[in-house]
C-alpha positions as CSV (number, residue, x, y, z in Angstrom):
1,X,31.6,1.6,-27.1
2,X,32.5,0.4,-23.9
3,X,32.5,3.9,-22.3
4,X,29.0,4.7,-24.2
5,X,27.8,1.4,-22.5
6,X,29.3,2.1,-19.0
7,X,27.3,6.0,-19.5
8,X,23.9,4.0,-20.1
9,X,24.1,1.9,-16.6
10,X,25.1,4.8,-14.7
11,X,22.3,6.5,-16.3
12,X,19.7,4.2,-15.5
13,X,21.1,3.9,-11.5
14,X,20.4,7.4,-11.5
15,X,17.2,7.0,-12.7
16,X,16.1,4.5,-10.4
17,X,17.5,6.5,-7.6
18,X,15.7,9.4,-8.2
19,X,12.5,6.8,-8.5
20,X,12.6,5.9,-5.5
21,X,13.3,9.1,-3.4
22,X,10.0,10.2,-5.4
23,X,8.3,7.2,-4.0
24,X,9.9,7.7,-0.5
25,X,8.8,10.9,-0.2
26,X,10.7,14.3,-0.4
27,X,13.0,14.2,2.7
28,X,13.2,11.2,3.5
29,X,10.0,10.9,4.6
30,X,8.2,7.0,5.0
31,X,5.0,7.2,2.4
32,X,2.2,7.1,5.2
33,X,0.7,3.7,6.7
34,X,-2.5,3.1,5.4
35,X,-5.0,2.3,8.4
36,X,-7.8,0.1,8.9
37,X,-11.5,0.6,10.1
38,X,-10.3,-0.2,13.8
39,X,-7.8,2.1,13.9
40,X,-9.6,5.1,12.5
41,X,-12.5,3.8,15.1
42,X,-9.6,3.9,17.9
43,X,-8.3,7.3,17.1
44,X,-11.6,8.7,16.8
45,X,-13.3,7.3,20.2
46,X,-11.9,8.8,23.4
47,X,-10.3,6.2,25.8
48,X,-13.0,5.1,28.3
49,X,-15.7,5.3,25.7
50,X,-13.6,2.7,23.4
51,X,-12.6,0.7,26.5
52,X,-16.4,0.2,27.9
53,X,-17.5,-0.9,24.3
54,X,-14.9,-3.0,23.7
55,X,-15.5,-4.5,27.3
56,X,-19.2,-5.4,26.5
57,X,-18.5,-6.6,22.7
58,X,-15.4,-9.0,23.9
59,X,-17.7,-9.9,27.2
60,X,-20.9,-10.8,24.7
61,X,-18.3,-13.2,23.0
62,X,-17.0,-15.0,25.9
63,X,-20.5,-15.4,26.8
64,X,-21.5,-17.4,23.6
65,X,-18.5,-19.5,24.5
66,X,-19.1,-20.4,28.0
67,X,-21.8,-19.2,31.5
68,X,-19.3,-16.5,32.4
69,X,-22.0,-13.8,32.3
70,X,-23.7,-15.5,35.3
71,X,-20.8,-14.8,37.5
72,X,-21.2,-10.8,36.4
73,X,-24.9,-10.2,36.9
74,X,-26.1,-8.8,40.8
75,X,-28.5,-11.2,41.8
76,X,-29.1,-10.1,45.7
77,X,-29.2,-14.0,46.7
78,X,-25.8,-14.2,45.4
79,X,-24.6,-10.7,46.3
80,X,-25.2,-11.0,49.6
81,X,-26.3,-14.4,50.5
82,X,-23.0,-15.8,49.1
83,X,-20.7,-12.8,49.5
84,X,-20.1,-12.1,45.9
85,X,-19.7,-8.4,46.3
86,X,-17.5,-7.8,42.6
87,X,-21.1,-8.4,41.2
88,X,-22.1,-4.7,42.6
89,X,-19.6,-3.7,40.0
90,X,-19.8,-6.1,37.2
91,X,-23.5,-6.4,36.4
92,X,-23.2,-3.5,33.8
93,X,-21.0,-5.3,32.0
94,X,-22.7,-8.7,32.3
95,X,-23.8,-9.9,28.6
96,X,-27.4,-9.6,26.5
97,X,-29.1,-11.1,24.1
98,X,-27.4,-9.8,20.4
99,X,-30.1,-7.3,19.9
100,X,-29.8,-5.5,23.7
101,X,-26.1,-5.7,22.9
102,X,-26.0,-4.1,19.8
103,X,-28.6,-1.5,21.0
104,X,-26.4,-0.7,23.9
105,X,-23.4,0.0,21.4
106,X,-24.7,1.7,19.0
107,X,-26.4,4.1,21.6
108,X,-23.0,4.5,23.8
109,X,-21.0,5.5,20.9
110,X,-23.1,8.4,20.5
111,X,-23.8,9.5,23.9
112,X,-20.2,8.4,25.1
113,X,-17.4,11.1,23.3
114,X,-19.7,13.4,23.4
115,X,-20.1,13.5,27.7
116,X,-16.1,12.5,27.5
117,X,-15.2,15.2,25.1
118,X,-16.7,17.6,27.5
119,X,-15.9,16.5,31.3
120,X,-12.8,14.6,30.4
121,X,-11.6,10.8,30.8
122,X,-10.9,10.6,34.4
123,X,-14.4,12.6,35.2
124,X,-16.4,9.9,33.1
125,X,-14.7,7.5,34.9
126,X,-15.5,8.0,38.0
127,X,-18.8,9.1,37.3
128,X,-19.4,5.7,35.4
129,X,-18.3,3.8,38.2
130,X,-20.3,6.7,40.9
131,X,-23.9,5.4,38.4
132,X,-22.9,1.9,38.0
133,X,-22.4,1.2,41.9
134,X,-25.2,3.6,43.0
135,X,-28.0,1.7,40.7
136,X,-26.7,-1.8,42.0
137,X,-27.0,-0.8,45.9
138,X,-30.1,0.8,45.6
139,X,-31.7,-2.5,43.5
140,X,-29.7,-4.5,46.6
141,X,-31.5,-2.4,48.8
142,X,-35.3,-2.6,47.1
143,X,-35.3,-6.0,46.2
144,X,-34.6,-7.0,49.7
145,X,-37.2,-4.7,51.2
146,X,-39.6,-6.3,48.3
147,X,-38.6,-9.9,49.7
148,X,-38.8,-9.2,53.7
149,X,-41.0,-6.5,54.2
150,X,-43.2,-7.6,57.6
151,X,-46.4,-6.6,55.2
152,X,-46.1,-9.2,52.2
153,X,-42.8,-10.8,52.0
154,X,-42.2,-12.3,48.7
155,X,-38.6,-14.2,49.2
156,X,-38.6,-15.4,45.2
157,X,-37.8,-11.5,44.9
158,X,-34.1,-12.0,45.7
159,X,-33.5,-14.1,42.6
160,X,-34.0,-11.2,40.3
161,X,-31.0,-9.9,38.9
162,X,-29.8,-7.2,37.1
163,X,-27.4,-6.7,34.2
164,X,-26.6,-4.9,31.2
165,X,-24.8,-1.6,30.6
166,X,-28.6,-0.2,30.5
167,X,-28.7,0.7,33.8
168,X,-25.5,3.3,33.5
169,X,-27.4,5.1,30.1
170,X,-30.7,5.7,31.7
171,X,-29.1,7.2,34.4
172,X,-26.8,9.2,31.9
173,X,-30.1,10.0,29.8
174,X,-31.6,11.1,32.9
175,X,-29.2,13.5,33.9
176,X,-28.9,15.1,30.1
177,X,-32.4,15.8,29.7
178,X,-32.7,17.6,32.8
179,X,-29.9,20.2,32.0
180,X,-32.8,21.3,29.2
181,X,-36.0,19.9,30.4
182,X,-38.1,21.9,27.6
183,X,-35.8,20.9,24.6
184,X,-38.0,18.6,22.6
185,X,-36.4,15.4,22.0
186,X,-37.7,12.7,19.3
187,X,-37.7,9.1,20.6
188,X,-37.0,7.0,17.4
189,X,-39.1,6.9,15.1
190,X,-42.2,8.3,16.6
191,X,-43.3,11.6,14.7
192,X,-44.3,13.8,17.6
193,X,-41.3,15.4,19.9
194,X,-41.1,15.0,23.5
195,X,-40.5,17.7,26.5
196,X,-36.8,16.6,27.4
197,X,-38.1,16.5,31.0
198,X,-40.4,13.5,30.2
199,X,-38.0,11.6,27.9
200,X,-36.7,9.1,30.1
201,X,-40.0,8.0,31.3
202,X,-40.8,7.5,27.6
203,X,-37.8,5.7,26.8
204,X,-38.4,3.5,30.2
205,X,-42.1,2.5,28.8
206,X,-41.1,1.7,25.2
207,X,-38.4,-0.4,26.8
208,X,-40.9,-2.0,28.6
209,X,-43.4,-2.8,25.8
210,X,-40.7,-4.4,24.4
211,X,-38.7,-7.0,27.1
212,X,-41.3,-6.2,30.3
213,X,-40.6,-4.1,33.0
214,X,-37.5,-4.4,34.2
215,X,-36.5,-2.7,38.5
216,X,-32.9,-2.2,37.8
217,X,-34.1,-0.3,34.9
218,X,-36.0,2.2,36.5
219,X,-34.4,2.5,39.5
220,X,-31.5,3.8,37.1
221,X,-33.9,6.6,36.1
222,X,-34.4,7.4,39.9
223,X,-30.5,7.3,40.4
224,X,-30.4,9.6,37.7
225,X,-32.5,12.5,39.3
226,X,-30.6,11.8,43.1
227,X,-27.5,12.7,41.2
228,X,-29.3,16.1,39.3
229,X,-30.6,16.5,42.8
230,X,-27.3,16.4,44.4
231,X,-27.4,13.4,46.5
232,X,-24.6,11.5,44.6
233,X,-22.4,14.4,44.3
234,X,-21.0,14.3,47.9
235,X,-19.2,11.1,47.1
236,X,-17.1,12.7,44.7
237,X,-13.0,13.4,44.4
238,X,-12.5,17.3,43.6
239,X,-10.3,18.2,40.1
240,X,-7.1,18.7,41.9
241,X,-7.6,15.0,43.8
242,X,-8.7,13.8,39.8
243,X,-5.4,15.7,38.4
244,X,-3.0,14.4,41.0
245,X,-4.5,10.9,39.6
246,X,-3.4,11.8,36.3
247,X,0.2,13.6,36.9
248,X,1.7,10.9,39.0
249,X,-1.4,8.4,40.8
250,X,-2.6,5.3,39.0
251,X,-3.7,7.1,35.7
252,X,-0.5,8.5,35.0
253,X,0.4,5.7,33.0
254,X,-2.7,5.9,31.1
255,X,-3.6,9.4,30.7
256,X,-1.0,10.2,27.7
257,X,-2.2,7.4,26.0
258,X,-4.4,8.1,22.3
259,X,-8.1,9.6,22.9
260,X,-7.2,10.3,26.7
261,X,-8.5,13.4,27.4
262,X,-7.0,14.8,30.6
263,X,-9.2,17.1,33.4
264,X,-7.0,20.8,31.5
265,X,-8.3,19.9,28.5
266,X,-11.6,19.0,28.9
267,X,-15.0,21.4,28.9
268,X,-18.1,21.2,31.1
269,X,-21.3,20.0,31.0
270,X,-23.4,21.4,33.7
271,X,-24.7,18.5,35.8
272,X,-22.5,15.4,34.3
273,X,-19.5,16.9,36.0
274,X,-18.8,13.8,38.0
């Protein structure tokens, strides 16, 4: 008896064993990690697309909770009056209302891996920044001319401001459409197609049906045919200057990182090389 009772409980240790190596995986292996909706976003979005539209969601939120967003927008007075020059930088990032915000999301994370995926991380980058800081001069520049021209000065034109992530997709819009200018393109919901070549314009007057019109808004179309017309490209690093960034500059602790995708590995797409 007692050796028919001693074969039972080494039976059933076996048996639980053998359970869990089945449940463990064959090998050894750990059964795998089930993920949630942000990281399967994460792992899906390259690295400066995530990054931007995680910068405007978490910058919306601050917003609700306090006036930071005034200190982001480029209001000439301010700019220049009062030496605030990060605003040059920051006023695509300042916050919207809930609708604009979402708008600008949603449209990013469509246009945003796709321009990534094909000119690489450290290209968007710079050619984020090249749009970004080449829309707020030129607004610098015009609303100041509108305010002291020696024709009809109009001084209340340096309060304007402008702000919003809009400015950089225009521009980006801009410079897509006119790698196919006669590729129709459908602009929402609207049942007729339009030329590629006239799609921004479009896009610009819908936007202002809706909200006004806006300068900083279409001088980001205009920056977006200087830069298919060359003007921007002079101020530009070359890839070996971009790749030295990435081996061993200030990206090199950045560019092995998840959805990173490095200058070698990434395609090209006509006029958005940066």
């Amino acid at each position: 008896r007692q050796q028919a009772a001693q074969g039972t409980v080494e039976g059933r240790v076996v048996r639980v064993k053998v359970e869990a190596f089945i449940m463990s995986g064959a090998g050894g292996a750990e059964p795998a990690r089930e993920t949630n909706w942000f990281e399967d976003w994460s792992a899906r979005t390259p690295y400066v697309t995530r990054h931007i539209i995680l910068s405007i969601v978490m910058l919306w939120i601050v917003s609700l909770l306090s006036d930071f967003g005034a200190y982001l927008v480029d209001c000439p007075f301010e700019t220049l009056m009062m030496f605030h020059l990060w605003r040059l930088f920051t006023a695509p990032f300042a916050p919207s209302g809930l609708l604009a915000t979402l708008f600008t999301v949603l449209s990013f994370s469509q246009m945003g891996p796709r321009i990534e995926a094909m000119v690489g991380s450290t290209k968007m980058m710079v050619l984020i920044a090249k749009l970004g800081l080449a829309v707020q001069v030129i607004f610098i520049f015009t609303v100041t001319l509108i305010a002291y021209n020696p024709i009809a000065r109009q001084p209340a034109a340096m309060g304007m401001c402008s702000a919003g992530f809009w400015t950089i997709l225009l521009a980006l819009i801009t410079i897509e459409c006119q790698q196919n200018p006669d590729q129709p393109r459908r602009l929402f919901m609207l049942p007729c197609p339009i030329q590629a070549r006239w799609y921004p314009w479009a896009l610009l007057a819908l936007f202002s049906l809706i909200g006004g019109l806006r300068i900083d808004n279409v001088l980001a179309v205009c920056t977006g045919y200087l830069y298919v017309w060359g003007y921007l490209k002079r101020f530009q690093p070359d890839d070996d200057t971009m790749e030295r960034w990435e081996e061993s500059g200030w990206l090199s602790n950045v560019s092995n990182t998840i959805g990173y995708i490095r200058i070698g590995s990434a395609g090209s797409y006509g006029d958005l090389e940066a």
